[in-house]
C-alpha positions as CSV (number, residue, x, y, z in Angstrom):
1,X,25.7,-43.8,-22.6
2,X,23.0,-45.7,-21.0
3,X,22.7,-43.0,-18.0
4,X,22.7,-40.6,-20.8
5,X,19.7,-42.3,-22.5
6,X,17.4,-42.7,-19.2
7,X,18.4,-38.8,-18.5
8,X,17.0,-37.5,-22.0
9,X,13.7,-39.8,-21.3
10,X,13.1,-38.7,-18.4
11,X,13.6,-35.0,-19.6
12,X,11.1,-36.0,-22.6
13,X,8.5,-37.4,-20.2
14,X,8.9,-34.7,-17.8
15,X,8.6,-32.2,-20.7
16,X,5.3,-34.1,-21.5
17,X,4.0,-34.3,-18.1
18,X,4.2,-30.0,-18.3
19,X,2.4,-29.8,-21.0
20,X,-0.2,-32.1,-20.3
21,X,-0.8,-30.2,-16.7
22,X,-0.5,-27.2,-18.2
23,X,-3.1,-28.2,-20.9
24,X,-5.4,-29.2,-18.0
25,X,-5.0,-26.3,-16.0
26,X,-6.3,-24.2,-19.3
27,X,-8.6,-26.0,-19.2
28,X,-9.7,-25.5,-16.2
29,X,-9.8,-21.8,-16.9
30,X,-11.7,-22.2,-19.7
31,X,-14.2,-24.0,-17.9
32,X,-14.8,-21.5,-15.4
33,X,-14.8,-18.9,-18.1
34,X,-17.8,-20.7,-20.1
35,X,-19.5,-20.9,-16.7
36,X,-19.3,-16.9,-16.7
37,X,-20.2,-16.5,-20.1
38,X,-23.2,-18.4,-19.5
39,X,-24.3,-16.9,-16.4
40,X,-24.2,-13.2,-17.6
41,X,-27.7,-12.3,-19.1
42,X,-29.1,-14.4,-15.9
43,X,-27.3,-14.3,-13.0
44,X,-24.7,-11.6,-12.5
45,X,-23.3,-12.8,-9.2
46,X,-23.0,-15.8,-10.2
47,X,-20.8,-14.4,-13.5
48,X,-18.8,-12.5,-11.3
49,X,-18.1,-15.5,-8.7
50,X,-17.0,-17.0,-12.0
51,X,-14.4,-14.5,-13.9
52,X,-13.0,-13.7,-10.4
53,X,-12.3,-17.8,-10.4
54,X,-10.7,-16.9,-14.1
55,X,-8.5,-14.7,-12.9
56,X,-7.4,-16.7,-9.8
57,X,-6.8,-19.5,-11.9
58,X,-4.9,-17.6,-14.6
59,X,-2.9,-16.3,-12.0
60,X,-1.8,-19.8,-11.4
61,X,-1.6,-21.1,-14.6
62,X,0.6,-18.2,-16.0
63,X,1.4,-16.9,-19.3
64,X,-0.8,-19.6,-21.1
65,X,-4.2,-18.4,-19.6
66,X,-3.3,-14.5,-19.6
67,X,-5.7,-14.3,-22.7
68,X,-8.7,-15.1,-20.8
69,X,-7.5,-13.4,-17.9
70,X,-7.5,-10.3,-19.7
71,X,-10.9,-11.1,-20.8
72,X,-12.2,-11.2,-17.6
73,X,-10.4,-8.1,-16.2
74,X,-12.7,-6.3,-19.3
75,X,-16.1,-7.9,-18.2
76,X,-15.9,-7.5,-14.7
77,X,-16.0,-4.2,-14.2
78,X,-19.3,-3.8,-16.5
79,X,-21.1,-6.6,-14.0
80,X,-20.2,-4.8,-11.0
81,X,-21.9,-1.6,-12.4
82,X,-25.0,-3.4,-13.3
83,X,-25.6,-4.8,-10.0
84,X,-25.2,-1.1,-8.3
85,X,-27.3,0.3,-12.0
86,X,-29.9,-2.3,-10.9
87,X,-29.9,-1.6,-7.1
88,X,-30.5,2.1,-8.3
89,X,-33.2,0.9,-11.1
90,X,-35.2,-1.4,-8.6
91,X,-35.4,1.0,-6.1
92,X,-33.6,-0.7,-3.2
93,X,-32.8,0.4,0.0
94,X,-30.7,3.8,0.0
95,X,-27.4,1.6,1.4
96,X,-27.7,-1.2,-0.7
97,X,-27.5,1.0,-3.2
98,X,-24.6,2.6,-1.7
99,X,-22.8,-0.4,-1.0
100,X,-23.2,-1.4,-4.4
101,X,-22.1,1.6,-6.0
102,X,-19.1,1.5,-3.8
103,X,-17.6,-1.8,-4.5
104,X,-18.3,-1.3,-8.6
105,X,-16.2,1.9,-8.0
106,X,-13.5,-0.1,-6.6
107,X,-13.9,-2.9,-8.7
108,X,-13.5,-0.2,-11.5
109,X,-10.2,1.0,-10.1
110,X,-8.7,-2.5,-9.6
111,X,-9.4,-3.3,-12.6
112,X,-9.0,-0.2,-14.9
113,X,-12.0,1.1,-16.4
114,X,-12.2,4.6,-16.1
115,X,-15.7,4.6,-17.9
116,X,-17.8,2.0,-15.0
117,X,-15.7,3.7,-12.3
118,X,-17.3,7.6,-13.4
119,X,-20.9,5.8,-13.6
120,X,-20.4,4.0,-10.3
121,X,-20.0,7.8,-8.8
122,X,-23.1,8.4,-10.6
123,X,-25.1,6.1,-9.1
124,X,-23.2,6.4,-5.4
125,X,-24.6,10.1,-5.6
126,X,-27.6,9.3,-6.5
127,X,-27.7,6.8,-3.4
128,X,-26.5,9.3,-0.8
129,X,-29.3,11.6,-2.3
130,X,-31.7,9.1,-2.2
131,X,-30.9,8.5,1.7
132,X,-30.2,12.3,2.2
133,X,-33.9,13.3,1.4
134,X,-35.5,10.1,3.2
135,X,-33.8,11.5,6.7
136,X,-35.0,15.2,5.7
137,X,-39.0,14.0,4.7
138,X,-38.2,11.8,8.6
139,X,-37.2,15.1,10.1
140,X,-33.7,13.7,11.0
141,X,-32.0,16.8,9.9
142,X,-28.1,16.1,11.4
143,X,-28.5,12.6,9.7
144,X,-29.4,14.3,6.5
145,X,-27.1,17.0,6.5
146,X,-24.4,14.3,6.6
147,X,-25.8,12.4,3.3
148,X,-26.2,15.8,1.7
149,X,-22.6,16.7,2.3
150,X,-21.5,12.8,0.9
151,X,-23.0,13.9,-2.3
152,X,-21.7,17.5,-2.5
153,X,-18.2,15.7,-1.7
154,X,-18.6,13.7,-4.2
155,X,-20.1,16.6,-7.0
156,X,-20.5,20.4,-5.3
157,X,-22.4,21.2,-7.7
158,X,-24.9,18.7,-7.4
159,X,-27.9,21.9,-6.5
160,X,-30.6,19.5,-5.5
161,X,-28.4,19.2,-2.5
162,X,-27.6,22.8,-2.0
163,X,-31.4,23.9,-2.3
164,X,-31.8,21.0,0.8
165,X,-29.3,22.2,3.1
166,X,-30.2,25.3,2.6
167,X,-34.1,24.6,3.7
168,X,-32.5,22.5,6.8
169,X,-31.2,25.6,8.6
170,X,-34.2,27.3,7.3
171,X,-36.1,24.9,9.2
172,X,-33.3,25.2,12.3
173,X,-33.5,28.9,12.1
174,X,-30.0,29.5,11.6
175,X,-30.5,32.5,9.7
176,X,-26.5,33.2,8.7
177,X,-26.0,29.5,7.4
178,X,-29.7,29.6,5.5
179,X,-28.4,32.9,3.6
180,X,-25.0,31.5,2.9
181,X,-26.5,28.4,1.3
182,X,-29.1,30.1,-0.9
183,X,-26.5,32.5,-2.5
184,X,-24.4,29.4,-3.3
185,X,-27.5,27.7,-5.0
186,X,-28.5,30.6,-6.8
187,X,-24.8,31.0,-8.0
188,X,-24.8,27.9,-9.4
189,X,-28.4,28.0,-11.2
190,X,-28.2,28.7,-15.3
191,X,-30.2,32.0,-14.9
192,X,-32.3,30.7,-18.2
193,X,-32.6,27.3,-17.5
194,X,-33.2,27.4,-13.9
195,X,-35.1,30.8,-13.6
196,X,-37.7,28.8,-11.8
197,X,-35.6,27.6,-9.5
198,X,-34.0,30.8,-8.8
199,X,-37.8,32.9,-8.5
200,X,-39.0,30.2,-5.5
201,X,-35.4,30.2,-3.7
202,X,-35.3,34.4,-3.5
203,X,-38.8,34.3,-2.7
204,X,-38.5,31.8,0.3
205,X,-35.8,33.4,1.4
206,X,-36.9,36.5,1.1
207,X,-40.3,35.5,3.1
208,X,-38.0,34.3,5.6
209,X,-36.1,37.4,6.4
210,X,-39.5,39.5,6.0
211,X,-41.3,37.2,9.0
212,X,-38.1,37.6,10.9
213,X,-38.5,41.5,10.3
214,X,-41.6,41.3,11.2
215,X,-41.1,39.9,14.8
216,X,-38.3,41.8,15.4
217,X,-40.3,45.3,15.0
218,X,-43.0,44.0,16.4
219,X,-40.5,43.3,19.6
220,X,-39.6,47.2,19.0
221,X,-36.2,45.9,17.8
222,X,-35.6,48.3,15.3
223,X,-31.9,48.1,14.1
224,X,-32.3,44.0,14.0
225,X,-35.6,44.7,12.5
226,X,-34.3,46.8,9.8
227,X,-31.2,45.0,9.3
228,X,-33.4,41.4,8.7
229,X,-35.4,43.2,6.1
230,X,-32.3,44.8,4.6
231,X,-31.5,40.9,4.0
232,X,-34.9,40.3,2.3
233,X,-34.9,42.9,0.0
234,X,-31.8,40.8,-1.2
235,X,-33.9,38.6,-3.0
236,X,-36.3,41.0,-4.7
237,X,-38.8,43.7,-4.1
238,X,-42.1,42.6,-2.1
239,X,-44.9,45.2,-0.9
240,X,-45.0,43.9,2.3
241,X,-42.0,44.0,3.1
242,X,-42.0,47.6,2.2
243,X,-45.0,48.1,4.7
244,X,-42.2,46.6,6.9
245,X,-39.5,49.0,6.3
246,X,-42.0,51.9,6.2
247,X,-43.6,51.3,9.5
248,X,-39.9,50.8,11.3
249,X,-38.4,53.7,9.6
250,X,-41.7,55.9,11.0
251,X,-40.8,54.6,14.2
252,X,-37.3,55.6,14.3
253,X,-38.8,59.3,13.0
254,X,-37.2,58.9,9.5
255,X,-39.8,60.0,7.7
256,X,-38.2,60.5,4.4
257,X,-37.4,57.0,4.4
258,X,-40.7,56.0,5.2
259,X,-42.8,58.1,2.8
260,X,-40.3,56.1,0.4
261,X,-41.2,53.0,1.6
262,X,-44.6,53.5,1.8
263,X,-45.5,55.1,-1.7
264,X,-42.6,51.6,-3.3
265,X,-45.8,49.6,-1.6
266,X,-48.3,51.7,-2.8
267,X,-46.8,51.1,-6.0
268,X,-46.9,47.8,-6.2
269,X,-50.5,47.3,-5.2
270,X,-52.6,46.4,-7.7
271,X,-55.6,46.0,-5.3
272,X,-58.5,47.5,-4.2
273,X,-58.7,50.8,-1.8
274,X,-59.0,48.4,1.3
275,X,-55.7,46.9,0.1
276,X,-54.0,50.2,-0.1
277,X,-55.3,51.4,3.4
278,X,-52.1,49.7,5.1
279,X,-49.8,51.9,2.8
280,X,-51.8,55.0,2.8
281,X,-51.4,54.7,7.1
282,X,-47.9,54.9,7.1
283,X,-47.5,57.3,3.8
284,X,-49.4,59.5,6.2
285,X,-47.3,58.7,9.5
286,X,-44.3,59.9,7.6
287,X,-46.1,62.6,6.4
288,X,-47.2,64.2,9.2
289,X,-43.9,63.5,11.0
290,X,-42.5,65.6,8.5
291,X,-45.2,68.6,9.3
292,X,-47.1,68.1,5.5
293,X,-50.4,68.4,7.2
294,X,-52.4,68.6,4.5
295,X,-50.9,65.6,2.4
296,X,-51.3,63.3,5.6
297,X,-54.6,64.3,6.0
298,X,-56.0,63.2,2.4
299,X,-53.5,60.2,3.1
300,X,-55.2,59.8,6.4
301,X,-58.1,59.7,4.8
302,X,-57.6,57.4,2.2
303,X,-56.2,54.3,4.8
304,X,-60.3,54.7,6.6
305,X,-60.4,51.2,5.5
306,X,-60.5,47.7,7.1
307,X,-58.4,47.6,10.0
308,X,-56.9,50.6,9.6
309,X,-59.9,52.5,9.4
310,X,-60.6,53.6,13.1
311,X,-56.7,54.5,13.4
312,X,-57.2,57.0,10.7
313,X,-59.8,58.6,11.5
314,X,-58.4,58.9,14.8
315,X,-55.4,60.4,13.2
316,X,-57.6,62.8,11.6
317,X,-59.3,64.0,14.1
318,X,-55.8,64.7,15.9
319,X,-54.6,66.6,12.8
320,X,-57.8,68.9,12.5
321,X,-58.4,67.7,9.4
322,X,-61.5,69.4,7.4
């Protein structure tokens, strides 16, 4: 009996000993909770330090602290967005943004919030853009073609991006790649929202395959010459660009085609006779290639202006015109 007694005391003060650790432990939990509680609305690393304690402790404690381990699982994610949010906010470098916006993302997944873990992506894109058009304004093009493509990984349909690859191989004159990327951005553009977006990408792009007309019939490379401007016209009709197409197709002695040309820059002209010299000269090329005499004559005479003046009359005089 007496062996029985001193058993069932020591399994009473053992039983109390539990409780009283585990009562401490708590505690302790609690403590380090407060401290994050405190430290929220002025010191967010310091909060997280804290409810990362609360859940390290809770983990040890066990079932008694999994209340305010569950509270801290909530808030956590939240103060791991708002550092990246106020990275983004305070303009900070591009990769500490980054590198914020990264470990809130994976904070958000370890922890379960869909919500923090869709506005870390945010704010990562907005970091990679941020870096991506630093390294285009510095001219380090490979650099920024790599932070451009993090962000289309992350949303292809961010068209910020789009528009600034596109204007990289622009600027690398890679002509096929350039084209490529402007159709995607103007595929993506809302063509009422964004119709100003859409007018200044066809018109570069269209400038750019003109100019690269251009020098190619000036080179007397007339099927590239034809084929570049056939990739203008693409992006909308342009005057000179149909001075272009007029002056190759006269050189190639397709006149029909070039009286075309030339009278579709006629009519889009709106300025004065000296303006409409340069379309009158090759209206009358194609004219008199064709053996219309008369017509390239009075169209002869009507391009005796500015530079194209002594041409012209030249012509004339070849013609025997009255």
């Amino acid at each position: 009996m007496r062996i029985r007694s001193i058993i069932t005391v020591a399994a009473v003060v053992s039983a109390l000993f539990s409780a009283s650790l585990s009562a401490q432990d708590r505690n302790e939990v609690i403590a380090a909770y407060n401290e994050g509680a405190k430290a929220i609305q002025t010191d967010v690393p310091a909060a997280i330090t804290a409810f990362e304690k609360v859940i390290e402790l809770s983990d040890q404690v066990g079932e008694t602290a999994n209340d305010l381990k569950q509270k801290a699982v909530q808030v956590l994610p939240g103060l791991y967005y708002k550092l990246a949010a106020t990275a983004y906010n305070e303009k900070k470098p591009a990769a500490e943004i980054i590198a914020a916006s990264k470990l809130a993302g994976a904070m958000a997944e370890k922890y379960g919030s869909k919500t923090h873990g869709e506005n870390s992506k945010k704010i990562l894109i907005n970091g990679y853009y941020k870096m991506a058009t630093e390294l285009f304004s510095a001219n380090d093009y490979d650099n920024a073609m790599l932070a451009f493509d993090s962000v289309l990984a992350l949303n292809p349909d961010h068209i910020a991006s789009i528009y600034n690859k596109a204007l990289i191989y622009r600027n690398r004159d890679e002509a096929d790649a350039y084209e490529q990327t402007v159709d995607l951005f103007l595929s993506k553009l809302d063509p009422e929202k964004d119709a100003d977006k859409a007018t200044q990408a066809k018109g570069s792009a269209l400038e750019y395959f003109r100019a690269a007309g251009s020098k190619a019939n000036t080179a007397n490379k007339l099927d590239e010459a034809l084929a570049l401007l056939t990739r203008a016209a693409k992006y909308g009709d342009d005057k000179t660009m149909f001075y272009f197409f007029a002056d190759v197709y006269n050189k190639k002695s397709n006149f029909t085609e070039g009286a075309a040309y030339a009278q579709k820059g006629l009519d889009l002209e709106t300025g004065d006779a000296e303006a409409k010299a340069m379309f009158y000269y090759q209206l009358a090329v194609a004219q008199a290639g064709k053996g219309d005499t008369a017509a390239a004559c009075e169209s002869f005479k009507n391009a005796q202006y500015g530079p194209f003046a002594e041409a012209a009359k030249a012509q004339r005089t070849n013609l025997k015109c009255e």
